[in-house]
N, C-alpha and C positions, 0 to 999 in steps of 0.2 A: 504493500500500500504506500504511495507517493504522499509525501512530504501534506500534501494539497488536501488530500481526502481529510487525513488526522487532523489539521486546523479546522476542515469544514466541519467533521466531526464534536469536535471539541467546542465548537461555537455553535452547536444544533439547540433549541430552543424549543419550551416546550409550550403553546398558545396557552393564554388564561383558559378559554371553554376546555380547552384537553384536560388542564388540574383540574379545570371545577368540575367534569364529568367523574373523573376519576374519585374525587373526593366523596359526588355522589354514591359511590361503588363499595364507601368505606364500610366495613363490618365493626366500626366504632362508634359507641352506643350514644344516642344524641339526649343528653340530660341536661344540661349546664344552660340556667338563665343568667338574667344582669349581674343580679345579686349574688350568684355564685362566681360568677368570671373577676367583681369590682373584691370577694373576700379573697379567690386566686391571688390576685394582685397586689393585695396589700400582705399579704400571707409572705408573697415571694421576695418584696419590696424591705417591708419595716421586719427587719434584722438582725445581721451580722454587723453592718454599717454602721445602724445606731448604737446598740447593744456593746460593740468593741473597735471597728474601725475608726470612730468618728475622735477616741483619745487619740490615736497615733495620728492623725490627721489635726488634731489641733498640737500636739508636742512634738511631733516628728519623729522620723525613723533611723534607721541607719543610713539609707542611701536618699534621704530627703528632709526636708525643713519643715517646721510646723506651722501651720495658720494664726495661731491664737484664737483670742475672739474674733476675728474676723471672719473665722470659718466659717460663719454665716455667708461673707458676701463667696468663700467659696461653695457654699451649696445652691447660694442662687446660680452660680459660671455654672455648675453640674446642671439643676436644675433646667437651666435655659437650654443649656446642650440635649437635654435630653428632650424636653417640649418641640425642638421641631422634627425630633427623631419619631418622635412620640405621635403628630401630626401624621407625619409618612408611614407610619404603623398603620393609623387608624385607618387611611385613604386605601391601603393596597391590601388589607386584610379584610376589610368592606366587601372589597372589589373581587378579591380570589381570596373564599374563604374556604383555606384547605388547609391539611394538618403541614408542619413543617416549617414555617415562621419563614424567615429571611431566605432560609434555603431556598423552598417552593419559589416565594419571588423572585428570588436569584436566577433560578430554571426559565422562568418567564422573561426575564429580561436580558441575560446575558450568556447563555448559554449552557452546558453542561459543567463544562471545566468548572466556573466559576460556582456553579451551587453545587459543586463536588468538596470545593475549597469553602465556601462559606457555611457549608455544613460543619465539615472539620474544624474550621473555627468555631462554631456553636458549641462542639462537645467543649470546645476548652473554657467556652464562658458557661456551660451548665455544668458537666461533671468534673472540670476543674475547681470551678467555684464551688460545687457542692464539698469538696475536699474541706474548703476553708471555714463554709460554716460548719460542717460538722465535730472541728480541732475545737473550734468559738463554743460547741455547745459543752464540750468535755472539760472547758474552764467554767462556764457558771454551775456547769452541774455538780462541780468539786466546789465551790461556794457555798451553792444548795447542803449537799452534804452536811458542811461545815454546819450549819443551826442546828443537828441535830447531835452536837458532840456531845451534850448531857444525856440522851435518849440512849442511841445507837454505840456497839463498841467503837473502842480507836482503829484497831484494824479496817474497819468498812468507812469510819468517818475518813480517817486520814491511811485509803488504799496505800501502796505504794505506786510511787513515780513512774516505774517503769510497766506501770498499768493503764497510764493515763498519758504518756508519752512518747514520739517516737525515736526511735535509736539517735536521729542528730541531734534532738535535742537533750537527750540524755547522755550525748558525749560531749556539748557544749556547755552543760550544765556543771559537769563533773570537772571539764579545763577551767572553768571560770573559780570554782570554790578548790580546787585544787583536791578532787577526790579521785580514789580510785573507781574507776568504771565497774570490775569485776565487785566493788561490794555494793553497786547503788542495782546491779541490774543482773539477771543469772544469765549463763552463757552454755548453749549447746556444742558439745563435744571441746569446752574452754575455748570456743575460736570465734564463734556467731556470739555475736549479743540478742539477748529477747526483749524489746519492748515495742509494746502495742498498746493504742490508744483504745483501752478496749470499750470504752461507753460510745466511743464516738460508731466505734463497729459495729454496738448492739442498735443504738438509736437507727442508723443506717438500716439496717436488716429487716429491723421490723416494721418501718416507713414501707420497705421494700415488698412485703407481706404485704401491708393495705392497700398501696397502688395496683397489683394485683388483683384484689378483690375487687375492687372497682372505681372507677372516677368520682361517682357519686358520693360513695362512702368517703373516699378519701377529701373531699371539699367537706364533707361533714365534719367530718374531722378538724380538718384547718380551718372553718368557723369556729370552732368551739378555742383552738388556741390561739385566732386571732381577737378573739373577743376579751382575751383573758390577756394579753399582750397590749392592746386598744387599752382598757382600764389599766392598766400599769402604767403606760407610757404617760396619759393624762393627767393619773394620781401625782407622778412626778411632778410633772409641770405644774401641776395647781400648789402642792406641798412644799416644792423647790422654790418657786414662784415666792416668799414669804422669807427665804434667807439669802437672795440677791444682794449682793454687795459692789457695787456700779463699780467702785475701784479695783475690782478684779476684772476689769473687764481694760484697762489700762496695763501697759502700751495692748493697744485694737490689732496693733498686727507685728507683730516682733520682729517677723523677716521679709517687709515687707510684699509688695507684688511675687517674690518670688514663694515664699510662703504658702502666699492665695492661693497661686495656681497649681502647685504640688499638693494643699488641703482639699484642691477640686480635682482634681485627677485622682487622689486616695477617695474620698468621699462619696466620690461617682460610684463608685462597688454599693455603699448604700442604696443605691437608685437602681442597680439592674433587679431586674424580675420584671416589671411590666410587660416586658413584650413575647415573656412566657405565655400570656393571656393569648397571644395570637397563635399558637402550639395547638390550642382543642378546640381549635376552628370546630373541625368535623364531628365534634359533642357539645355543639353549641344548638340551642335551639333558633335561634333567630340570631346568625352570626353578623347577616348587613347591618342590624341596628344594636346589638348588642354590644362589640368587638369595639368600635368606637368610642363608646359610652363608658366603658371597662377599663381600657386603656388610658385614655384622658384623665378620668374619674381619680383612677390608681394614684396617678403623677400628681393633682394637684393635692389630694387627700395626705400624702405621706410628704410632701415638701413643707406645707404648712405645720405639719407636727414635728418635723427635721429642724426647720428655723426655731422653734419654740422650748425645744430639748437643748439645742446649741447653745440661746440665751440665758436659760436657767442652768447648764451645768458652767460654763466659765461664769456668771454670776456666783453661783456654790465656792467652787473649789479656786483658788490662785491658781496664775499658768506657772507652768512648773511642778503639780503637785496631783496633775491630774493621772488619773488612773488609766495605765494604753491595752488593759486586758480586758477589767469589769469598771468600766469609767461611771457610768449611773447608777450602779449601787456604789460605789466609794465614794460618790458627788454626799451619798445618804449618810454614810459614815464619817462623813467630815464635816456634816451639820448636824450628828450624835444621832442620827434616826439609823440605829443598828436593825430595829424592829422591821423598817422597812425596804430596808438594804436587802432583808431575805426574801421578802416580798416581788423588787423587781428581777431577782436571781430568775423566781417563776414566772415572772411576765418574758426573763430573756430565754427562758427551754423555752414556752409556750412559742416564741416567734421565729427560735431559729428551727423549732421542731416544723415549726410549717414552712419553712425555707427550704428546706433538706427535700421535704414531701413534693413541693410544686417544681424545684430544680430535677429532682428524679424523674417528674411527668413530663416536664418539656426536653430531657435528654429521651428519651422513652419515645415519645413523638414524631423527633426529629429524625431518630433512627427510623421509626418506622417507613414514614417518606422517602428515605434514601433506599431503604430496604422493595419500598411498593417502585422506585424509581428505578432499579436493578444492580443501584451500585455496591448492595450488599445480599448475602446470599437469601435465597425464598424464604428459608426454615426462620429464618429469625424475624420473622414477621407475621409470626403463628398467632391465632389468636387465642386464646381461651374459653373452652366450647360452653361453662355455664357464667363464666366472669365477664365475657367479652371485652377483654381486655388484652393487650401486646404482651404475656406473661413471660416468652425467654428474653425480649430486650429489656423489659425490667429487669427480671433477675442478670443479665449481662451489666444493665449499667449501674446495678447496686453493689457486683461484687468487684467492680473496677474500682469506685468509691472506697470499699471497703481494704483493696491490696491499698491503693495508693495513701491511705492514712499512716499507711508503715514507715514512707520517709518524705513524704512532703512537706516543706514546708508553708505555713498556714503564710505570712508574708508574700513569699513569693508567687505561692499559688492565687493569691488575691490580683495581685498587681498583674499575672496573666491574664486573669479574668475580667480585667477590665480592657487589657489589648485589647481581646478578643470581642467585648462588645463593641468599641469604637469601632472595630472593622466592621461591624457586623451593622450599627446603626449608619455608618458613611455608606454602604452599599444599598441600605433601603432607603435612603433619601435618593443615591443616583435611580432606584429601581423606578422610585416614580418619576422623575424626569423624563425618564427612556421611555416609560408607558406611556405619558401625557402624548410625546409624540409617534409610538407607533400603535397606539389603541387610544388617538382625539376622543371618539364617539362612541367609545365603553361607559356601562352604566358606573356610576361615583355615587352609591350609597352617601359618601363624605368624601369631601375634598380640603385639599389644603389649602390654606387662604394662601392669599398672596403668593403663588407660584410661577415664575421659578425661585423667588427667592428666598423662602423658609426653606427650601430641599438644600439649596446651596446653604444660609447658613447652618444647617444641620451639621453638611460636609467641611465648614468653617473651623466651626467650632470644635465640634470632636475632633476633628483629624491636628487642629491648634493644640487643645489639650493632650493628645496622646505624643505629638513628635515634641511637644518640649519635656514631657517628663521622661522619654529619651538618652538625656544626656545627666540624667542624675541615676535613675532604676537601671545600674551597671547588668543585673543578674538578670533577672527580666528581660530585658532589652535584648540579651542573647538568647534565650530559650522560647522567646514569641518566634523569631525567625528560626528557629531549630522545628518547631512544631509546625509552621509552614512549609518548610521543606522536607519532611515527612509522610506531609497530607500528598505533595507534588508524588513523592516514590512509591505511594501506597494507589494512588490512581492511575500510573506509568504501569505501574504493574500489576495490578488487580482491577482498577475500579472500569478503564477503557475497554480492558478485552473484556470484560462479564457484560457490559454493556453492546457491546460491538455482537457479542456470542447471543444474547438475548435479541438481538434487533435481527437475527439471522433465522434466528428459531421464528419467532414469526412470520415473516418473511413465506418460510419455506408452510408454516401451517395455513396462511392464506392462498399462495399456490395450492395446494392440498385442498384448499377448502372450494375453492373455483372450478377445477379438474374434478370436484365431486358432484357440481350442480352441473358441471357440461355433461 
């Protein structure tokens, strides 16, 4: 095959009507109203970001600067980046509502290669991401623990470390305090060290159980702990609200502009989930009017309780003293409400356990789509004859989750996951662009105001925010392009010929099928 074919190939495109048929074709069960899509959203949303990212992003990291108080004006830069990404969500998932998020439109507008690639990137902002909150949930739940040291023995309050930990962290814990390795963690055959993050692995598992059983149950679910997450978060604010102390809120930005915009590049992790909402297109019951309303709804609901958490915890606590693990309950401890500090430990399981839950159904999805698309093999696309549900890519993407807690780290794995959605939001803002002009006279349930120039600054913004944090996120910055080049060797030599081998097989069943009626 000439050089010519594989390009035309590689740039084959699949019509909106062709997704939207196919989606029709779904054996995925259609249950999910508003109300269930806008508690999706805020489920996948109000998280890890508030809960634990948003200290590191106001005090700073290793390889970046902190905001201070100012992180506000960094969550409005996130916020805004996200609103025209968010725009372009709602107009193209309107439009072609089918399972598979960015990818499917990807397919639709630039061809195969490219939603081969924007898919690969999605695993890395869903089941990457899931990595990160699942580490996030294994430190409040050893907080949690902690209230019950009068109750419960020492042993189960205060597990060991190397239960709750993964191996580099328990070799840099041990360099740092000057211990031996061998007595903080046991070693198979004295050569392997063992530590596993083990709550983070059970929390996983069993998320992984419900989504199984089914979509519906599992939003039931994540209503119930967004509801209990919503009431925490508020309680703070109204309770915090009362020990504001304006002069911590001085110097407003310590390191300056450069600060801001490193607090909105870390912050922005706060902000992904939304566009998970557009993943169960095809269990949506009214996806044209719903999917718009969900999405929008998501973004403004959890900004405004973002701005509001940001004001009352640098009012609480001085910069410099803020907490970069469990910052909202230490905000509680440092204005003597110990009582309540255990209190939001439960509001932070309840939100990062529905992050874990809705990350695992939009990784779950996404696969599905590439799988219905032929880039991955038939069997993993099976469904479940009483759950109707995608049961082996669940269980595929729970137990990926589940290896990679053994030495990821929670950092770095964040800051991938935020590459990964700036590419992923710059591509559906170009999607509509390409759409407006090769499908003018398609129906727009919703459109984006002011077009072209929300899709541009969509592509502004993010693509501003990702290339300058660039030249500070040294480790990052190499392993986003590692995983890019990757997805390039894994479609070079798997994902082209399974597709090319599938287009043949048809091909030959439609001769077959014509030669039968002749």
């Amino acid at each position: 095959m000439d050089i010519r074919n594989i390009i035309s190939n590689m740039l084959t495109r699949r019509s909106p009507d062709e997704l939207i048929a196919a989606g029709k074709k779904s054996e995925l069960k259609k249950t999910l109203n508003v109300f269930d899509l806008i508690v999706l959203g805020i489920g996948a949303v109000v998280g890890t970001g508030i809960f634990t990212i948003i200290g590191s992003a106001i005090q700073g990291g290793p390889e970046s600067l902190g905001a201070g108080p100012a992180i506000i004006i960094s969550m409005i830069l996130a916020a805004v980046a996200c609103v025209f990404s968010a725009l372009c969500y709602s107009e193209i998932a309107a439009m072609i509502p089918v399972a598979g998020s960015a990818y499917t439109y990807t397919y639709a507008t630039m061809g195969e290669f490219m939603a081969w690639m924007v898919g690969w990137i999605l695993m890395l902002e869903y089941a990457i991401g899931n990595i990160t909150v699942a580490c996030a949930w294994t430190g409040y739940f050893v907080q949690f623990m902690k209230g019950f040291k009068a109750v419960l023995p020492a042993f189960i309050v205060n597990f060991p470390m190397w239960l709750r930990n993964d191996y580099r962290f328990m070799f840099a814990y041990c360099d740092k305090f000057g211990l031996d390795p061998h007595s903080q963690m046991p070693y198979l055959f004295d050569k392997i060290p063992v530590a596993l993050n083990l709550p983070a692995m059970v929390i996983v598992l069993l998320l992984t159980i419900l989504l199984i059983k089914g979509v519906k149950e599992s939003t039931r679910f994540a209503s119930i702990m967004v509801g209990v997450n919503m009431f925490m978060i508020i309680s703070f604010i109204v309770v915090g609200s009362f020990y504001v102390k304006p002069e911590n809120w001085a110097p407003f930005a310590p390191n300056g502009f450069e600060g801001v915009f490193m607090g909105a590049f870390l912050i922005f992790f706060a902000y992904i989930g939304f566009d998970a909402i557009s993943t169960t297109a095809e269990e949506t019951e009214n996806p044209q009017r719903d999917l718009p309303i969900a999405i929008l709804g998501t973004l403004v609901i959890c900004t405004i309780l973002y701005i509001c958490v940001a004001l009352v915890l640098t009012g609480n606590v001085p910069l410099g003293s803020i907490d970069t693990q469990a910052p909202i309950a230490h905000a509680m401890r440092v204005i003597g409400k110990d009582w309540f500090a255990g209190l939001i430990s439960i509001g932070a399981l309840c939100a990062l356990t529905s992050v874990i839950l809705i990350y695992q159904l939009g990784t779950t999805r996404i696969l599905y789509a590439m799988s219905r698309d032929r880039f991955l093999p038939k069997s993993l696309r099976l469904i479940h004859k009483k759950y109707r549900t995608p049961h082996v890519l669940t269980w595929i993407s729970g137990i990926v989750v589940i290896v990679c807690t053994l030495f990821m780290d929670l950092n770095i794995s964040a800051e991938l996951c935020n590459f990964g959605t700036f590419t992923s939001f710059i591509i559906i803002c170009i999607a509509v662009l390409i759409l407006r002009k090769t499908e003018p006279n398609r129906e727009r349930p919703f459109k984006v105001p002011f077009c072209p120039w929300f899709p541009i600054m969509g592509i502004i913004t993010c693509g501003g925010l990702m290339i300058y944090s660039l030249k500070s996120l040294k480790t990052s910055s190499v392993y986003f392009p590692l995983w890019l080049f990757i997805g390039v060797v894994i479609y070079a030599i798997y994902g082209y010929a399974a597709k090319r081998f599938e287009e043949k097989k048809r091909a030959k069943f439609s001769v077959q099928k014509v030669v039968e009626k002749v």
